[in-house]
C-alpha positions as CSV (number, residue, x, y, z in Angstrom):
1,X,-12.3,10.9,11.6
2,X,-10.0,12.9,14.0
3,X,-7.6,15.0,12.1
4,X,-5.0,13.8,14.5
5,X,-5.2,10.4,13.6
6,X,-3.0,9.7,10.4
7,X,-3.2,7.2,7.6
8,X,-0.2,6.2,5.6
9,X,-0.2,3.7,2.8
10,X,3.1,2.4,0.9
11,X,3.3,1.4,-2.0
12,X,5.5,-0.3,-4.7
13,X,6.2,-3.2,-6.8
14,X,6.8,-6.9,-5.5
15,X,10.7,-6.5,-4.6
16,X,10.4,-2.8,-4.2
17,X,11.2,-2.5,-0.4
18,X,7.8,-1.9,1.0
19,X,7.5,-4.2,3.9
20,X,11.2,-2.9,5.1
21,X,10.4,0.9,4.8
22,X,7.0,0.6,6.6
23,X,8.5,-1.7,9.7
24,X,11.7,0.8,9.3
25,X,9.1,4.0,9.3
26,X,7.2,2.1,12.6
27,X,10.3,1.6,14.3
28,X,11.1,5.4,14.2
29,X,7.7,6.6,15.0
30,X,7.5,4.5,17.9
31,X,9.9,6.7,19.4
32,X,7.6,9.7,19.2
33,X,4.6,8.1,19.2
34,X,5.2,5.2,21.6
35,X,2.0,2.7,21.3
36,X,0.4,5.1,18.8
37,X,1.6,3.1,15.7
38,X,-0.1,0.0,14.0
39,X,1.4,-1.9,10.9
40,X,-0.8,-3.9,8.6
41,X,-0.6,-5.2,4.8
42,X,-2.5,-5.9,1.9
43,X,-4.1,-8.3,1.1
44,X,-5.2,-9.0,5.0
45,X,-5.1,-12.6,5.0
46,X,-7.1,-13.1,8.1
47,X,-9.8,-10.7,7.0
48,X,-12.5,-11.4,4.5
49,X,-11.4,-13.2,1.2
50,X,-8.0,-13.4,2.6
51,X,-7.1,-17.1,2.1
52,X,-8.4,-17.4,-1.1
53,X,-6.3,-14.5,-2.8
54,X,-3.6,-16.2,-1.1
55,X,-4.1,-19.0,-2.8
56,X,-5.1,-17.4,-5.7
57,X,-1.4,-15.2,-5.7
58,X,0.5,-18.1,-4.6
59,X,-0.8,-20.0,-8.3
60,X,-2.5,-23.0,-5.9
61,X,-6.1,-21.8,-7.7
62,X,-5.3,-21.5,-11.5
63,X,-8.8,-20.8,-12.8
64,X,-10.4,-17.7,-11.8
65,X,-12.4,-14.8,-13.2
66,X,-10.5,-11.8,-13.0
67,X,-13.3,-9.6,-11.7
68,X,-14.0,-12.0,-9.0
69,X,-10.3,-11.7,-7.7
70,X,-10.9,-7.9,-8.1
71,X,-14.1,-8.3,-5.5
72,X,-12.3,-10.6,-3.1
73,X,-9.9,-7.7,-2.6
74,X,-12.6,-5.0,-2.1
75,X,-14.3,-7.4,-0.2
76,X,-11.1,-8.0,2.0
77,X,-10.5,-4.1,2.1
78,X,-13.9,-3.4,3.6
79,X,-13.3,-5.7,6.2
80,X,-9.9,-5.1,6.7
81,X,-11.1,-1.4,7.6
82,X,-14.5,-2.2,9.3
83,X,-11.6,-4.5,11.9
84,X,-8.7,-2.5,12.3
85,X,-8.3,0.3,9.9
86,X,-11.2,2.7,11.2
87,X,-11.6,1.5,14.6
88,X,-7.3,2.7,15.0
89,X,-7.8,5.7,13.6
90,X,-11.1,6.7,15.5
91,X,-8.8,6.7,18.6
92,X,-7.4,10.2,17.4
93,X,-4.2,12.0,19.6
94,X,-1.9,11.2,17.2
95,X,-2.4,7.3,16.3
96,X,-1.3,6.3,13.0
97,X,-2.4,3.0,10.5
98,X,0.9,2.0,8.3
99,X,-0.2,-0.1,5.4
100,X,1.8,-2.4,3.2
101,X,-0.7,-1.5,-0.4
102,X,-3.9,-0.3,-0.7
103,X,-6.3,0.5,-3.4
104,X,-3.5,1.9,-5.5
105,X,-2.7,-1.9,-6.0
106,X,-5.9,-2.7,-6.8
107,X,-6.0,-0.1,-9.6
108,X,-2.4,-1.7,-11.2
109,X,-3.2,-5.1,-10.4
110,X,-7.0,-5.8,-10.9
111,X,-8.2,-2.9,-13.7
112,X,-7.8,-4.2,-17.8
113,X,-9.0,-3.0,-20.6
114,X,-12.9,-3.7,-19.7
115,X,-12.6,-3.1,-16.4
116,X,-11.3,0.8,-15.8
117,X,-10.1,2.5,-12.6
118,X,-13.5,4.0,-12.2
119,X,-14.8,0.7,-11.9
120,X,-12.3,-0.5,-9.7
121,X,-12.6,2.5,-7.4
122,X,-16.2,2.0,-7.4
123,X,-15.7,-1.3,-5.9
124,X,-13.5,0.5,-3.0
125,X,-16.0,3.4,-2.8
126,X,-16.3,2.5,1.2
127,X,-12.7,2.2,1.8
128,X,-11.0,4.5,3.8
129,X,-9.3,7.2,1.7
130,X,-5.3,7.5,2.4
131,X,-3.9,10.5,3.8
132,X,-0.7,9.4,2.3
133,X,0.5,7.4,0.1
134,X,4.2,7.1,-0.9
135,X,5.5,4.9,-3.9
136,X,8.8,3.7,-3.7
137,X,9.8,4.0,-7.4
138,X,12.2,1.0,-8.2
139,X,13.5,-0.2,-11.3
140,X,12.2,-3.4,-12.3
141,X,15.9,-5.2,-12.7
142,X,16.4,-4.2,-8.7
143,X,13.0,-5.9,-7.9
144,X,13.9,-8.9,-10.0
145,X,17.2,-9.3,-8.3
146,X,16.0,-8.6,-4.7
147,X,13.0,-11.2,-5.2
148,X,15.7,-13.5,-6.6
149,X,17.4,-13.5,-3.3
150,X,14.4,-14.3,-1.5
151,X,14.4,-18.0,-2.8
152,X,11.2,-18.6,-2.9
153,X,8.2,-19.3,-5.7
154,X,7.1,-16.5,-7.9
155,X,3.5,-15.5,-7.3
156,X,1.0,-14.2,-10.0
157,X,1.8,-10.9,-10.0
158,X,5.3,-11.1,-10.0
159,X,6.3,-11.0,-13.2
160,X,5.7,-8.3,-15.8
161,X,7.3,-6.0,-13.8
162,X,8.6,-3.2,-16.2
163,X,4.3,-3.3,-17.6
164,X,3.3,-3.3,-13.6
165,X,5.6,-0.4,-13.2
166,X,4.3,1.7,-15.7
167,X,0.8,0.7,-14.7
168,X,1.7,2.2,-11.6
169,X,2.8,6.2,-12.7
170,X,-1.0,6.0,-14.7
171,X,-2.9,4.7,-11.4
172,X,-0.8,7.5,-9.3
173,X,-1.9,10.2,-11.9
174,X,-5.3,8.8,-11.9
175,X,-5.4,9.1,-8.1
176,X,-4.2,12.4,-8.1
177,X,-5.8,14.3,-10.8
178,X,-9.4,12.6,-10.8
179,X,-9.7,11.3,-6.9
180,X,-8.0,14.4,-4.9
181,X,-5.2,12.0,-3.5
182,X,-1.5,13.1,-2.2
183,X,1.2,10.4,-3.9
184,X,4.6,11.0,-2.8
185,X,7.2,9.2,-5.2
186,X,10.7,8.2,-3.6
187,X,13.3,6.8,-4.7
188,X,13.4,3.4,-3.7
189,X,16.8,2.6,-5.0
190,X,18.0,4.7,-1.8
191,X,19.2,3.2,1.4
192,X,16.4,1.9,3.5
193,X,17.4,4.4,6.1
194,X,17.5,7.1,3.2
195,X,13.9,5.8,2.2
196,X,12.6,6.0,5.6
197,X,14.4,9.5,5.8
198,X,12.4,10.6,2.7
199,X,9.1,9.2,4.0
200,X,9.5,11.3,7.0
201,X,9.9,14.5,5.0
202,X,6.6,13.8,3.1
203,X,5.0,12.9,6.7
204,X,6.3,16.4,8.4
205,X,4.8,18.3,5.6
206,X,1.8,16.8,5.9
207,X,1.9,17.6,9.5
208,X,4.6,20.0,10.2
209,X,3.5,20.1,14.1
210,X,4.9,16.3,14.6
211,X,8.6,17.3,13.0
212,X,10.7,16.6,16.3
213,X,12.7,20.3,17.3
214,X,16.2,19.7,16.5
């Protein structure tokens, strides 16, 4: 994989901001990185397994085994990577995959007590590895009342919030300590602009030879 090719995942809780930051973050790259930038999101629905977590998240299938749901979303990883994560990246000079969750969602959403991170990772062993991810740390009241606006049904995992959240900061550690990965926390209660702003500061460390010269 070129190491001029960049892959950012955001992360977050349902309500957290996620799909604004990372069409915010695209719109601004695009200015330095005109037709460099792709978008995508988690779970792909047209890639593998992508209808039926859909329907599965969205309560139309009631009855399922847990560890099935958990493969359907490795399942519709690996092909969301074998389609367009990989071959984007591959293209090097600067391109760069924005994606709306990731494994890191998998590890809050699909491990229990029987089924650890490990094994959940294991699943994802073939996944494309992040270069960076950034969590958009939200309280769970200002997800409630932002997915209250929305107006629309509540899907599986949107409830049980202030448990999801915390699930989260042990994942994140996990990622870190045991898998090597580079988490950024922001604040998510920011300003989308002040979000995006904070994204960018994680993304010029990482490669301090894209910071624009002011």
């Amino acid at each position: 994989m070129s190491k001029d090719s960049l892959f950012i995942v955001i992360e977050g809780l349902d309500g957290s901001g996620k799909s604004s930051a990372s069409a915010a973050l695209k719109e601004h790259l695009e200015q330095s990185f005109t037709g460099k930038i792709k978008r995508s999101y988690e779970p792909h629905n047209p890639s593998c397994g992508g209808d039926y977590i859909r329907d599965v998240l969205e309560k139309r299938i009631t009855q399922f085994d847990p560890f099935v749901l958990a493969l359907a979303y490795a399942a519709n990883r690996l092909d969301h990577n074998a389609r367009l994560i990989k071959p984007w990246l591959a293209k090097g000079d600067d391109h760069i995959f924005i994606c709306d969750r990731y494994y890191l969602s998998s590890l809050v959403y699909n491990s229990a007590d029987d089924f650890s991170f490990d094994q959940v990772m294991l699943l994802n062993k073939n996944a494309r590895k992040p270069d960076l991810i950034f969590f958009l740390n939200v309280r769970a009241e200002v997800c409630r009342e932002r997915m209250n606006k929305r107006n629309e049904p509540v899907e599986l995992f949107e409830t049980k919030l202030d448990t999801y959240r915390q699930k989260y900061f042990s994942a994140i550690k996990y990622l870190q300590q045991d898998r090597g990965h580079e988490v950024i926390e922001i604040d998510g209660n920011q300003t989308l602009k002040e979000v995006v702003n904070d994204i960018l500061k994680g993304i010029y460390r990482h490669m301090p030879n894209w910071k624009p010269q002011s």
